[in-house]
mmCIF entry with sequence, helices, sheets and N, C-alpha, C, O atoms, coordinates in Angstrom:
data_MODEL
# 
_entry.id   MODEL 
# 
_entity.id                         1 
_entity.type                       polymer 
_entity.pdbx_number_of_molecules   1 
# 
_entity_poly.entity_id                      1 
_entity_poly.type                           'polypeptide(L)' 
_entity_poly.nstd_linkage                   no 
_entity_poly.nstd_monomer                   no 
_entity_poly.pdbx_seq_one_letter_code       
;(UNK)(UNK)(UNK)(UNK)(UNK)(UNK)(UNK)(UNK)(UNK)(UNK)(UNK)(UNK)(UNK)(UNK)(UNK)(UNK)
(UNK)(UNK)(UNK)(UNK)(UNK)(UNK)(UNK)(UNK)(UNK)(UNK)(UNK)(UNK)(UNK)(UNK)(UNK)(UNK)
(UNK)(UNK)(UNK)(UNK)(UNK)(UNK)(UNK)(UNK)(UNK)(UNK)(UNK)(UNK)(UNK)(UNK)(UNK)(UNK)
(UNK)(UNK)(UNK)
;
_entity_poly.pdbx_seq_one_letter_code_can   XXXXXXXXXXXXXXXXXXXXXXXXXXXXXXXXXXXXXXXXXXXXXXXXXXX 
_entity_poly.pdbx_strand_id                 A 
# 
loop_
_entity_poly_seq.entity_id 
_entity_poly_seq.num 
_entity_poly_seq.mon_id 
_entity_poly_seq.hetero 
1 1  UNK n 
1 2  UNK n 
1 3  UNK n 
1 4  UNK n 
1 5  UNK n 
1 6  UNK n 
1 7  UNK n 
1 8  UNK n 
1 9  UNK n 
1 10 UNK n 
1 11 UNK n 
1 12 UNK n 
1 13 UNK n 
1 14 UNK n 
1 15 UNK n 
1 16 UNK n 
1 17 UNK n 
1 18 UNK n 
1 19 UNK n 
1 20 UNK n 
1 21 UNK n 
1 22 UNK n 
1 23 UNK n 
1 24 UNK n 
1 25 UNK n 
1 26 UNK n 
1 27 UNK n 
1 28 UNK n 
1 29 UNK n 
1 30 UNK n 
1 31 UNK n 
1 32 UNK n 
1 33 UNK n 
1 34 UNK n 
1 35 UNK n 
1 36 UNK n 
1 37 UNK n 
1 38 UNK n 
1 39 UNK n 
1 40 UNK n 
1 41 UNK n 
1 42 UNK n 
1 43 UNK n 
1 44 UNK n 
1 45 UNK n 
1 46 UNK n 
1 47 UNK n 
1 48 UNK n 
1 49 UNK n 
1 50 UNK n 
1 51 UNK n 
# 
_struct_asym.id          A 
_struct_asym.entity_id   1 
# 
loop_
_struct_conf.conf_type_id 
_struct_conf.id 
_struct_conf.pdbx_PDB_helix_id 
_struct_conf.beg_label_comp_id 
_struct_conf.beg_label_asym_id 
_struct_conf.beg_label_seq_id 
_struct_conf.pdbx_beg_PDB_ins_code 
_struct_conf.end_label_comp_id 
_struct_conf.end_label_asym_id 
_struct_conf.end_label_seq_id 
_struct_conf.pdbx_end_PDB_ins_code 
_struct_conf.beg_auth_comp_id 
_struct_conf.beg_auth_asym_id 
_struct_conf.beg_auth_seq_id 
_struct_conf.end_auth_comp_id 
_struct_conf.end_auth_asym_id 
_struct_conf.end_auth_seq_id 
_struct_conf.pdbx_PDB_helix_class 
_struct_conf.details 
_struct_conf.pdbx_PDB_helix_length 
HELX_P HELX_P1 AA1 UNK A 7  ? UNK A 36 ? UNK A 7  UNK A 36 1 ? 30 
HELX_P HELX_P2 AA2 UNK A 43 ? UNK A 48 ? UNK A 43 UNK A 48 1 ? 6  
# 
_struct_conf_type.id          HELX_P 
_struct_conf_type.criteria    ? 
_struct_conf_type.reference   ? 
# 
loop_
_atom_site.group_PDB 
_atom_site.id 
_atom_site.type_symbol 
_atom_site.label_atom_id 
_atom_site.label_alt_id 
_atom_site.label_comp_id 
_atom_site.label_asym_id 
_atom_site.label_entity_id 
_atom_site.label_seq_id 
_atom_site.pdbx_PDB_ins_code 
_atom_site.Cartn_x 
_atom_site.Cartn_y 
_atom_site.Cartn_z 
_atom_site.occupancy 
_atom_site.B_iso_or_equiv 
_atom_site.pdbx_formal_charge 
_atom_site.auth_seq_id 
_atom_site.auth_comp_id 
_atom_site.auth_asym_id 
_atom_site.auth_atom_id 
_atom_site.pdbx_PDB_model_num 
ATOM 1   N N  . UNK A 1 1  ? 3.442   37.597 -12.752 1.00 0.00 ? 1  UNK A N  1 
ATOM 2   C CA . UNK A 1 1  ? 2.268   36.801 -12.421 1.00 0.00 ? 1  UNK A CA 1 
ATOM 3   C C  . UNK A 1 1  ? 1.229   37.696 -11.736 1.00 0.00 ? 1  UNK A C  1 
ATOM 4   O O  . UNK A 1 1  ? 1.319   38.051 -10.561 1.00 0.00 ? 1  UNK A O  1 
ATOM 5   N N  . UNK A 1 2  ? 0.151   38.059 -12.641 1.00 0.00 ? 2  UNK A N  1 
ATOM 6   C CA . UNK A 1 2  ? -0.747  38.110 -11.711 1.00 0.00 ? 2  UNK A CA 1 
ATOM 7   C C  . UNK A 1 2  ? -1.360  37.573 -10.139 1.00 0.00 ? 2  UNK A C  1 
ATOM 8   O O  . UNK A 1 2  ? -1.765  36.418 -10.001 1.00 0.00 ? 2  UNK A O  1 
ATOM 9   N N  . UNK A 1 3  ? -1.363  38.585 -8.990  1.00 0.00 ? 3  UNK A N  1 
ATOM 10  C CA . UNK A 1 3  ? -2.038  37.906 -8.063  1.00 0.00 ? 3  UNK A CA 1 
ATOM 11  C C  . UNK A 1 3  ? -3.211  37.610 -7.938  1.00 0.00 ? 3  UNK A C  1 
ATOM 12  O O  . UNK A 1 3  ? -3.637  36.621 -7.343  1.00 0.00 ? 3  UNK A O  1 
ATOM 13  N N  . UNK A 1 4  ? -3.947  38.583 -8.582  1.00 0.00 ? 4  UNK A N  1 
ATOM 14  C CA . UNK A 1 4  ? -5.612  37.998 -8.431  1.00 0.00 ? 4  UNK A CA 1 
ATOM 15  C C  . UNK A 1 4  ? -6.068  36.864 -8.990  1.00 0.00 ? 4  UNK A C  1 
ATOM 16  O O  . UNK A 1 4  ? -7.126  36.331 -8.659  1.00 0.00 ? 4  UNK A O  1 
ATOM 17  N N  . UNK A 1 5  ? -5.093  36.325 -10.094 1.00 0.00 ? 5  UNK A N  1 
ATOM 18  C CA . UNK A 1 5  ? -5.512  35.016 -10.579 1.00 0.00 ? 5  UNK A CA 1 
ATOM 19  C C  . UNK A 1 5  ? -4.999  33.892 -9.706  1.00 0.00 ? 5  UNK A C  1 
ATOM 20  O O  . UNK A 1 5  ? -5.307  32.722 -9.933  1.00 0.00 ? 5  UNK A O  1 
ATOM 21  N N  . UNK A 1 6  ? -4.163  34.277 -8.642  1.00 0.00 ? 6  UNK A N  1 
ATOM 22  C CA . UNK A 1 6  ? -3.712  33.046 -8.226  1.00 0.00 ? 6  UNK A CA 1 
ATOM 23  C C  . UNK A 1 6  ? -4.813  32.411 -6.743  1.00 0.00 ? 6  UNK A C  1 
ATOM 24  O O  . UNK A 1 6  ? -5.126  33.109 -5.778  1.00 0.00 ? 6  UNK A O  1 
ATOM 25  N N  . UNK A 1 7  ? -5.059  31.521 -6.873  1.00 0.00 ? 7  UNK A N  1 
ATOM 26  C CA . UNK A 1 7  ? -6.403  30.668 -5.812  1.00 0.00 ? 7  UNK A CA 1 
ATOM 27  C C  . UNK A 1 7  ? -5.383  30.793 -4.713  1.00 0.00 ? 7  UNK A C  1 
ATOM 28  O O  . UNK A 1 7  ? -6.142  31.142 -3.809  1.00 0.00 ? 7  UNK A O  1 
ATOM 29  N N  . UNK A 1 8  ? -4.411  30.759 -4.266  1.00 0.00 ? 8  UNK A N  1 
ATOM 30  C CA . UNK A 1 8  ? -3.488  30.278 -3.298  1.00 0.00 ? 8  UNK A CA 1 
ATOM 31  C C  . UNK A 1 8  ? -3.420  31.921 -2.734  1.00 0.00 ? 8  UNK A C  1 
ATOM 32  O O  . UNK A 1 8  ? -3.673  32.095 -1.542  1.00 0.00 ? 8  UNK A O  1 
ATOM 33  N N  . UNK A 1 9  ? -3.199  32.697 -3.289  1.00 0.00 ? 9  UNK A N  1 
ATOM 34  C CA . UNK A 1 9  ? -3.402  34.354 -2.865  1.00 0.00 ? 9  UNK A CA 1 
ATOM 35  C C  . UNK A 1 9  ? -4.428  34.417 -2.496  1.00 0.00 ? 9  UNK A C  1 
ATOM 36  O O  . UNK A 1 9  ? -4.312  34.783 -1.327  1.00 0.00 ? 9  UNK A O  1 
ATOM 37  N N  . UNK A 1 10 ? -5.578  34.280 -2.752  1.00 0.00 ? 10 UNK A N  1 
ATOM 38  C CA . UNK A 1 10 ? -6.649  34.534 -2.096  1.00 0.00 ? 10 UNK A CA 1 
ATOM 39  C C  . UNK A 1 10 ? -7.096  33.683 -0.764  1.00 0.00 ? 10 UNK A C  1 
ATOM 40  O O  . UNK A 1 10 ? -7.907  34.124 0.050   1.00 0.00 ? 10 UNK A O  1 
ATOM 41  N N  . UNK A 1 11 ? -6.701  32.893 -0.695  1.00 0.00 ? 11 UNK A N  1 
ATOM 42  C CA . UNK A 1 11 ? -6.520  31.603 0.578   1.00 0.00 ? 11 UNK A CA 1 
ATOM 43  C C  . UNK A 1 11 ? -5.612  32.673 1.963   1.00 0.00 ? 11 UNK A C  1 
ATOM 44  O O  . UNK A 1 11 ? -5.954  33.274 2.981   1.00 0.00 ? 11 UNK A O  1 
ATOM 45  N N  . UNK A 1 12 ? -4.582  32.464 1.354   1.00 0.00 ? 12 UNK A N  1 
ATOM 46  C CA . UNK A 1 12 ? -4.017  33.238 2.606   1.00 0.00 ? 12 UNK A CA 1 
ATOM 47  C C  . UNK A 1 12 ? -3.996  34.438 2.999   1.00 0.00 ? 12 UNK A C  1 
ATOM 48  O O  . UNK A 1 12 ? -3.578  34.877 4.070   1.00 0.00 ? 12 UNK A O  1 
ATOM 49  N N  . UNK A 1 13 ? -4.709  35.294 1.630   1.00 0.00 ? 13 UNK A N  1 
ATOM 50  C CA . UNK A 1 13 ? -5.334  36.756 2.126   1.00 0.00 ? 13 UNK A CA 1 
ATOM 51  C C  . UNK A 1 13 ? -6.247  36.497 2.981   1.00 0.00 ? 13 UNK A C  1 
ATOM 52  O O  . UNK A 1 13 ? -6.283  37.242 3.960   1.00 0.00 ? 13 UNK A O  1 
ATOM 53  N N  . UNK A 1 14 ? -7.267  35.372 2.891   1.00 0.00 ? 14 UNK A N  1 
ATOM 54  C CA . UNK A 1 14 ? -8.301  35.543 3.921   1.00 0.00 ? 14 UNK A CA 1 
ATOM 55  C C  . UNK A 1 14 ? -8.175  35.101 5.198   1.00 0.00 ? 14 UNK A C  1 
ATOM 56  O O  . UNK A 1 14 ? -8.839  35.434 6.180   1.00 0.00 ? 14 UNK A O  1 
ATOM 57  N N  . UNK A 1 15 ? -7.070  34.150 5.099   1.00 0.00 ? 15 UNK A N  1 
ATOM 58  C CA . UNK A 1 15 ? -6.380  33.446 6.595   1.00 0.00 ? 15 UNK A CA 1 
ATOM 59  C C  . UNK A 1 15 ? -5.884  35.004 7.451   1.00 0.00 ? 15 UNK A C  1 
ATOM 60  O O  . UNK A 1 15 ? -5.954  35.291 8.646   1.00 0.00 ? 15 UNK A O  1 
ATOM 61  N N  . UNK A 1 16 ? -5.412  35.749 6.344   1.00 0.00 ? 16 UNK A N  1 
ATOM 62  C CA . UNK A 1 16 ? -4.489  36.852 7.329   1.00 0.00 ? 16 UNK A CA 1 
ATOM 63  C C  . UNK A 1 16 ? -5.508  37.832 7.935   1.00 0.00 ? 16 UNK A C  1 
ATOM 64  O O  . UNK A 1 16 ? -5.451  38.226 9.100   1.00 0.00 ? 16 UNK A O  1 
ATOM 65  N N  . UNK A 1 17 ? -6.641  38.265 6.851   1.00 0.00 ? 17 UNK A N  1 
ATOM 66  C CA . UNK A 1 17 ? -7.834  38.690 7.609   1.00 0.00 ? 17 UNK A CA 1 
ATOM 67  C C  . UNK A 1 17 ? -8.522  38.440 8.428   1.00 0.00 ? 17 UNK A C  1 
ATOM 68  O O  . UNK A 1 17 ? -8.889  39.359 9.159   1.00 0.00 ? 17 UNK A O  1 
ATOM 69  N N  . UNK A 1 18 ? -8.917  37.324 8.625   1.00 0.00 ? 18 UNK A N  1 
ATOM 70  C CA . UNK A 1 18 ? -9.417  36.237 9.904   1.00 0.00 ? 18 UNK A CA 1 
ATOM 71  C C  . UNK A 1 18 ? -8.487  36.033 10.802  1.00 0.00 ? 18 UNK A C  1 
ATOM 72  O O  . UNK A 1 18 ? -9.075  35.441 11.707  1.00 0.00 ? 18 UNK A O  1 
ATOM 73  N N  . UNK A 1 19 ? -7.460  36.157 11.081  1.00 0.00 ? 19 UNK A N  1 
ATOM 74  C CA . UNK A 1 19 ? -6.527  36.545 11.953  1.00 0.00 ? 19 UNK A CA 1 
ATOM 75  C C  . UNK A 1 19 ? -6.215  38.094 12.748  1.00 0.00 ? 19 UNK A C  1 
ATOM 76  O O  . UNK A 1 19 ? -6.054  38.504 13.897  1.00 0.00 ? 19 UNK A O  1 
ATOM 77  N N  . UNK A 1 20 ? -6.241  38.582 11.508  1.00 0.00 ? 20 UNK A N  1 
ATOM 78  C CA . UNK A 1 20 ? -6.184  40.671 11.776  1.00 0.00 ? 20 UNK A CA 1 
ATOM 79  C C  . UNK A 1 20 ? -7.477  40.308 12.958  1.00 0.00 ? 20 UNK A C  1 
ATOM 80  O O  . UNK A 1 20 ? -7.281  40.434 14.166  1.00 0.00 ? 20 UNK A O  1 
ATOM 81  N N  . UNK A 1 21 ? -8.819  39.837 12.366  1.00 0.00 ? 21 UNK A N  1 
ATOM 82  C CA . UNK A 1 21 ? -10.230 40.514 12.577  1.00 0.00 ? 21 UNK A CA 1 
ATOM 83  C C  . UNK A 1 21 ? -10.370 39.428 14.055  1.00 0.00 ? 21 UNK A C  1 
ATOM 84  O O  . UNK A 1 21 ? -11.448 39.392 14.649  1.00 0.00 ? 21 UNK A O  1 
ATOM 85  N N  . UNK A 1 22 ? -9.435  38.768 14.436  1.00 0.00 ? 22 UNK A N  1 
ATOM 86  C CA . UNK A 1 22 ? -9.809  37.455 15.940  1.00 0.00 ? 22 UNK A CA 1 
ATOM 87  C C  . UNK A 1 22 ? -8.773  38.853 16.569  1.00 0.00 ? 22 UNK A C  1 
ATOM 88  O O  . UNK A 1 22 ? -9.314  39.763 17.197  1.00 0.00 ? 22 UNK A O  1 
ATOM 89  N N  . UNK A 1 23 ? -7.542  38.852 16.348  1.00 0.00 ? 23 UNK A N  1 
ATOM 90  C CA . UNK A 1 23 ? -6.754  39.984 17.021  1.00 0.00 ? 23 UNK A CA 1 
ATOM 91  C C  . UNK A 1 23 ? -7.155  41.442 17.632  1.00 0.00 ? 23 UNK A C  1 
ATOM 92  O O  . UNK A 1 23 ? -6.870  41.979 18.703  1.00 0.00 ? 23 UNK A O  1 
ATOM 93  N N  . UNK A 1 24 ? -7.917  41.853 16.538  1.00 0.00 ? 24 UNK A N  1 
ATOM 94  C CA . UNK A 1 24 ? -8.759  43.214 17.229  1.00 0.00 ? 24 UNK A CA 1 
ATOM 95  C C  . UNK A 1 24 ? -10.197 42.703 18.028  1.00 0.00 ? 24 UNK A C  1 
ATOM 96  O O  . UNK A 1 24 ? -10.916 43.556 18.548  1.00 0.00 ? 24 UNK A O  1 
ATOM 97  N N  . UNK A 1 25 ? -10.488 41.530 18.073  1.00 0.00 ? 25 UNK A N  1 
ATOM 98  C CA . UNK A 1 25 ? -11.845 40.930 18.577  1.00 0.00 ? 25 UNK A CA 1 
ATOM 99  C C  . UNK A 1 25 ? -10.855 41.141 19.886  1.00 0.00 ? 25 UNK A C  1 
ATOM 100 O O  . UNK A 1 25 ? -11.018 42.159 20.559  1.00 0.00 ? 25 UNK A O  1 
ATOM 101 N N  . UNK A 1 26 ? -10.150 40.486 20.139  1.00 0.00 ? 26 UNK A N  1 
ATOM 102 C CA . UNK A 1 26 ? -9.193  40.019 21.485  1.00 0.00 ? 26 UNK A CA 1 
ATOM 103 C C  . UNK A 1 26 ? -8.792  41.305 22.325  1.00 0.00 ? 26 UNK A C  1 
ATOM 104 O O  . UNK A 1 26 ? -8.655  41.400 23.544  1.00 0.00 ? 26 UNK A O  1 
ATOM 105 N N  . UNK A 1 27 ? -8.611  42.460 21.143  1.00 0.00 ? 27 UNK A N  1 
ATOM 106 C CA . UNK A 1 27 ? -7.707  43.500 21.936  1.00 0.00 ? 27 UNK A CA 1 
ATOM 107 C C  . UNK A 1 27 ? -9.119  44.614 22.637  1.00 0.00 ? 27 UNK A C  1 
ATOM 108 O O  . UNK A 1 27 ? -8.796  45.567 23.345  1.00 0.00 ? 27 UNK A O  1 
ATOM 109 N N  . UNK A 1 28 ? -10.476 44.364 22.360  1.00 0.00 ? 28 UNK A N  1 
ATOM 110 C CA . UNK A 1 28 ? -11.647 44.692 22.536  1.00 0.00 ? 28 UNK A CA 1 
ATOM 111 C C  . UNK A 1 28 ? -12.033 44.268 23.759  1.00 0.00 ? 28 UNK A C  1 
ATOM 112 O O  . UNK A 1 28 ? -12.275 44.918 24.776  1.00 0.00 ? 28 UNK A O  1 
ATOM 113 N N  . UNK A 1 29 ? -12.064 43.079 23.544  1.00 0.00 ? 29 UNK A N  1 
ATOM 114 C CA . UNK A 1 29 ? -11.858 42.443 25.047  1.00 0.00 ? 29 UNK A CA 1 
ATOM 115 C C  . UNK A 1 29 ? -11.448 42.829 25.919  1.00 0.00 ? 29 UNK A C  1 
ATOM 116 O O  . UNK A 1 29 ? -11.961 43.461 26.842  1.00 0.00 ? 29 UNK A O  1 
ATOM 117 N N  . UNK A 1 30 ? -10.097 42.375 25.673  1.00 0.00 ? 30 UNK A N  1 
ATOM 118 C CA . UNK A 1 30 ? -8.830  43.007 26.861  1.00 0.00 ? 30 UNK A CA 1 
ATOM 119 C C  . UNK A 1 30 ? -8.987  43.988 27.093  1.00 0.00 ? 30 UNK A C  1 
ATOM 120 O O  . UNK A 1 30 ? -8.608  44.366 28.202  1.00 0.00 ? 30 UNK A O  1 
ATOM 121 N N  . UNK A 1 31 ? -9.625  44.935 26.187  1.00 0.00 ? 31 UNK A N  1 
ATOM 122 C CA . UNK A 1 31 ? -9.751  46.658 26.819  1.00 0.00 ? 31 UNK A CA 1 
ATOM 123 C C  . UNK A 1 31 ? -11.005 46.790 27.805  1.00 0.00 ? 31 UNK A C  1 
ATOM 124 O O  . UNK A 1 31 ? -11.002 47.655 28.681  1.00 0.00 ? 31 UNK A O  1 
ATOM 125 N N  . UNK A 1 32 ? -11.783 46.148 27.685  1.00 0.00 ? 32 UNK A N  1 
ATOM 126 C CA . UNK A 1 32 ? -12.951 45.806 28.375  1.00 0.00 ? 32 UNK A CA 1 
ATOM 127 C C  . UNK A 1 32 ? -12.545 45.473 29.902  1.00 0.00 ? 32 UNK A C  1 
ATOM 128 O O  . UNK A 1 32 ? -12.499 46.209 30.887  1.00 0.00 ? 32 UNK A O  1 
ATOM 129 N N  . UNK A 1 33 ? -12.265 44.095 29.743  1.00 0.00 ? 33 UNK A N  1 
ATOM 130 C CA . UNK A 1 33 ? -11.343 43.363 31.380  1.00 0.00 ? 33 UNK A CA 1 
ATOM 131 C C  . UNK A 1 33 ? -10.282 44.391 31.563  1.00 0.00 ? 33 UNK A C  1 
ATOM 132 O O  . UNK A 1 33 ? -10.125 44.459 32.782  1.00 0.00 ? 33 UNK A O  1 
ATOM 133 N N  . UNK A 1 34 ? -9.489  45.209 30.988  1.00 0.00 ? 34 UNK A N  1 
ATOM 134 C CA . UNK A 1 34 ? -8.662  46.050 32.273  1.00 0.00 ? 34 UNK A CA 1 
ATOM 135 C C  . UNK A 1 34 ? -9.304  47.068 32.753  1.00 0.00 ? 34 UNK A C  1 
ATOM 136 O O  . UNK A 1 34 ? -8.946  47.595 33.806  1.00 0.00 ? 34 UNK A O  1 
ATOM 137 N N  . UNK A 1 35 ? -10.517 47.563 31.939  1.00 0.00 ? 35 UNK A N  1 
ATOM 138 C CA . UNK A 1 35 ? -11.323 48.737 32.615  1.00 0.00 ? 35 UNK A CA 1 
ATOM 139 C C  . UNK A 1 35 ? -11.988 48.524 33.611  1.00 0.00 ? 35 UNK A C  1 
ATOM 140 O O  . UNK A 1 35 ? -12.122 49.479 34.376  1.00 0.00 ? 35 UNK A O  1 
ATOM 141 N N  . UNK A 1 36 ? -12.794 46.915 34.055  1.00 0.00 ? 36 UNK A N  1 
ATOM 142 C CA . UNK A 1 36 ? -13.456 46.413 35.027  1.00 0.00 ? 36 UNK A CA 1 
ATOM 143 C C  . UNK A 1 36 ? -12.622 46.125 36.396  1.00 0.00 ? 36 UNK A C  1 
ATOM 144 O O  . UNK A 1 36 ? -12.861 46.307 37.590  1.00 0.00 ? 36 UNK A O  1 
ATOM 145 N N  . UNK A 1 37 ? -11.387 45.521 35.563  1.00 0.00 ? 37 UNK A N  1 
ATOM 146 C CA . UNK A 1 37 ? -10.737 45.205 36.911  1.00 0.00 ? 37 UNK A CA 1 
ATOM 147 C C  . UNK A 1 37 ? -9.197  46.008 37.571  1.00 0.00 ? 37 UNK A C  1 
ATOM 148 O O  . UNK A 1 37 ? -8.327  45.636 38.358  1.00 0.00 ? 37 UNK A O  1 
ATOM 149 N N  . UNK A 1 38 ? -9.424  47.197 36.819  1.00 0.00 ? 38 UNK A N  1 
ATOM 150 C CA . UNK A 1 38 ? -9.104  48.548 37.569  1.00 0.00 ? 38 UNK A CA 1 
ATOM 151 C C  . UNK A 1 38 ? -9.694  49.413 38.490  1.00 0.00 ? 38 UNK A C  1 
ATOM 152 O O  . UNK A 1 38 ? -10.428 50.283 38.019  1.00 0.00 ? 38 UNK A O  1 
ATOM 153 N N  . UNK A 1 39 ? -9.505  49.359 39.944  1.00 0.00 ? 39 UNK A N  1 
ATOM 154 C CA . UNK A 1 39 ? -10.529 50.034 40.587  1.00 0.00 ? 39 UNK A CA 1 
ATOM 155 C C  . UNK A 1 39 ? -10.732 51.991 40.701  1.00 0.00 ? 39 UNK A C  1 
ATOM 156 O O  . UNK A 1 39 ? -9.821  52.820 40.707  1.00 0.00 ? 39 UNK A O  1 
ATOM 157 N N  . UNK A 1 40 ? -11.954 52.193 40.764  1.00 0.00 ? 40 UNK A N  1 
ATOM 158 C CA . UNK A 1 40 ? -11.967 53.980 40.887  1.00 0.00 ? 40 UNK A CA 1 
ATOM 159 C C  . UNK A 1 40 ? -10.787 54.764 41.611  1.00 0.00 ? 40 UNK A C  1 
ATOM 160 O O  . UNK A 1 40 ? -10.063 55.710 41.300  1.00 0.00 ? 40 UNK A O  1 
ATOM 161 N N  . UNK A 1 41 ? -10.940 53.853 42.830  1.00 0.00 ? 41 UNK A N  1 
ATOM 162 C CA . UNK A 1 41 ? -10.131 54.772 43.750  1.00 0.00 ? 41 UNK A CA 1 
ATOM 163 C C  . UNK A 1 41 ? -9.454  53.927 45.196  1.00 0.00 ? 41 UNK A C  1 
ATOM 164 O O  . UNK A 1 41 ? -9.103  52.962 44.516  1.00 0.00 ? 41 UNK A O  1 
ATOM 165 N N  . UNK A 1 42 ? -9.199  53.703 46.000  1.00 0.00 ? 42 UNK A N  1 
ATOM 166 C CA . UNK A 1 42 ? -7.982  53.115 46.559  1.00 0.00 ? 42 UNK A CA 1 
ATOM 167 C C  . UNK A 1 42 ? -9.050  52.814 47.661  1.00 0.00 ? 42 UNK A C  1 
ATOM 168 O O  . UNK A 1 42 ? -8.921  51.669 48.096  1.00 0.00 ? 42 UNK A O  1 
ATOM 169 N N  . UNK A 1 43 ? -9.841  53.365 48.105  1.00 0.00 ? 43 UNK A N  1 
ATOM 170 C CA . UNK A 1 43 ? -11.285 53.340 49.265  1.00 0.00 ? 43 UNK A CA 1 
ATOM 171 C C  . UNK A 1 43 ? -11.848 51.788 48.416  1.00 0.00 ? 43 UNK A C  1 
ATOM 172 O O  . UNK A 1 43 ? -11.877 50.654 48.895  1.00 0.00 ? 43 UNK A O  1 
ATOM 173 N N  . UNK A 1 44 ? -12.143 52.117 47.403  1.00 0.00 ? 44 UNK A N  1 
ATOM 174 C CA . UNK A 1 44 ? -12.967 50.635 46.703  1.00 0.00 ? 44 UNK A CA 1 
ATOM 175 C C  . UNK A 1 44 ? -11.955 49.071 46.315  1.00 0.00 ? 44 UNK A C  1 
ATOM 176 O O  . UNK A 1 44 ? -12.257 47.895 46.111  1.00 0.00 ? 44 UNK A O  1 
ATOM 177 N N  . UNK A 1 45 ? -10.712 49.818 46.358  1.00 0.00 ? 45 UNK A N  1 
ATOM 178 C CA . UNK A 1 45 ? -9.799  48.415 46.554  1.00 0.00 ? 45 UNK A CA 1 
ATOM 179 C C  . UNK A 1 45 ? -9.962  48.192 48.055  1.00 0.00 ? 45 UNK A C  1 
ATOM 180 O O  . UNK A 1 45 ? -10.703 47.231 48.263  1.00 0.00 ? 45 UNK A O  1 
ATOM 181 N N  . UNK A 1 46 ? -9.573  48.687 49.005  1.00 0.00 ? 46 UNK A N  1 
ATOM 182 C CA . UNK A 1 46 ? -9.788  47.850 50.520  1.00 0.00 ? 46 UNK A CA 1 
ATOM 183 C C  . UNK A 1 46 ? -11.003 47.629 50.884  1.00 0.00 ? 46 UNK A C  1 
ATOM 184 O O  . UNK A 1 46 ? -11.193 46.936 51.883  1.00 0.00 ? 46 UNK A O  1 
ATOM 185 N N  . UNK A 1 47 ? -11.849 48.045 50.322  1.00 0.00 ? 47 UNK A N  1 
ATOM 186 C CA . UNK A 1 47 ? -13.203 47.346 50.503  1.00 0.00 ? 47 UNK A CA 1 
ATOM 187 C C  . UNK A 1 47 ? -13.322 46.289 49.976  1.00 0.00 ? 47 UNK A C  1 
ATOM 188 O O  . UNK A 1 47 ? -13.684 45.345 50.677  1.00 0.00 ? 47 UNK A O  1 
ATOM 189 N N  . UNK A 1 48 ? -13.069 46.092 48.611  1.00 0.00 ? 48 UNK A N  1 
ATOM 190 C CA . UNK A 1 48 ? -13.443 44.731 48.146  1.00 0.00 ? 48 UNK A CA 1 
ATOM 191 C C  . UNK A 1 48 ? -12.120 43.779 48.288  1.00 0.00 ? 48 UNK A C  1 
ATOM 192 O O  . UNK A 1 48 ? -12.211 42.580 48.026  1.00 0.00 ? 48 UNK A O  1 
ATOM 193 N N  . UNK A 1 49 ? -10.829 44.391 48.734  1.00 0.00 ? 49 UNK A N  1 
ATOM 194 C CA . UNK A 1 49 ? -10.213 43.598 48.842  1.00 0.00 ? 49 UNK A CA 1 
ATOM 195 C C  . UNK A 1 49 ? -8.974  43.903 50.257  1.00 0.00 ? 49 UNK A C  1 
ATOM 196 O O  . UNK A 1 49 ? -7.851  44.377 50.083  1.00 0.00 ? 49 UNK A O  1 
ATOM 197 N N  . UNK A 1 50 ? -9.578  43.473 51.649  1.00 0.00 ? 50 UNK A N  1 
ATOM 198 C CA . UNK A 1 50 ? -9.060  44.163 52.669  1.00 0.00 ? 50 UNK A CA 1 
ATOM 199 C C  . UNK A 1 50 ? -7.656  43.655 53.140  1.00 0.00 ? 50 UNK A C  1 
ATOM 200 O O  . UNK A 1 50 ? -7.455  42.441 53.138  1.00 0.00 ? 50 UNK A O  1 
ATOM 201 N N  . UNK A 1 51 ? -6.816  44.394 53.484  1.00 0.00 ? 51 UNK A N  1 
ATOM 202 C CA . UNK A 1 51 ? -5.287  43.522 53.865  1.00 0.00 ? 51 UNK A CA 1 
ATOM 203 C C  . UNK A 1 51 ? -5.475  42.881 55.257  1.00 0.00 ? 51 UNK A C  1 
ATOM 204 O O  . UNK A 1 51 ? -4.567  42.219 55.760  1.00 0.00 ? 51 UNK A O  1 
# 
């Protein structure tokens, strides 16, 4: 059987792409928020956050 003829192959090829392409959206993110809320240096954690 051909796959390119089948409508149902192409359905869930694009479900899996739209999934791949939300997953690397997400992991973009997340790389973003741990770089912000990692601080420089140990002086700028007790400043902004004092014991």
């Amino acid at each position: 059987m051909n796959p390119y003829l089948d409508k149902e192959y192409f359905v869930i090829r694009k479900l899996k792409q739209k999934a791949k392409k939300l997953t690397e959206m997400a992991d973009k993110v997340w790389d973003k928020v741990k770089n912000i809320c990692i601080p420089a240096t140990e002086t700028m954690t007790n400043n902004c956050c004092p014991i």
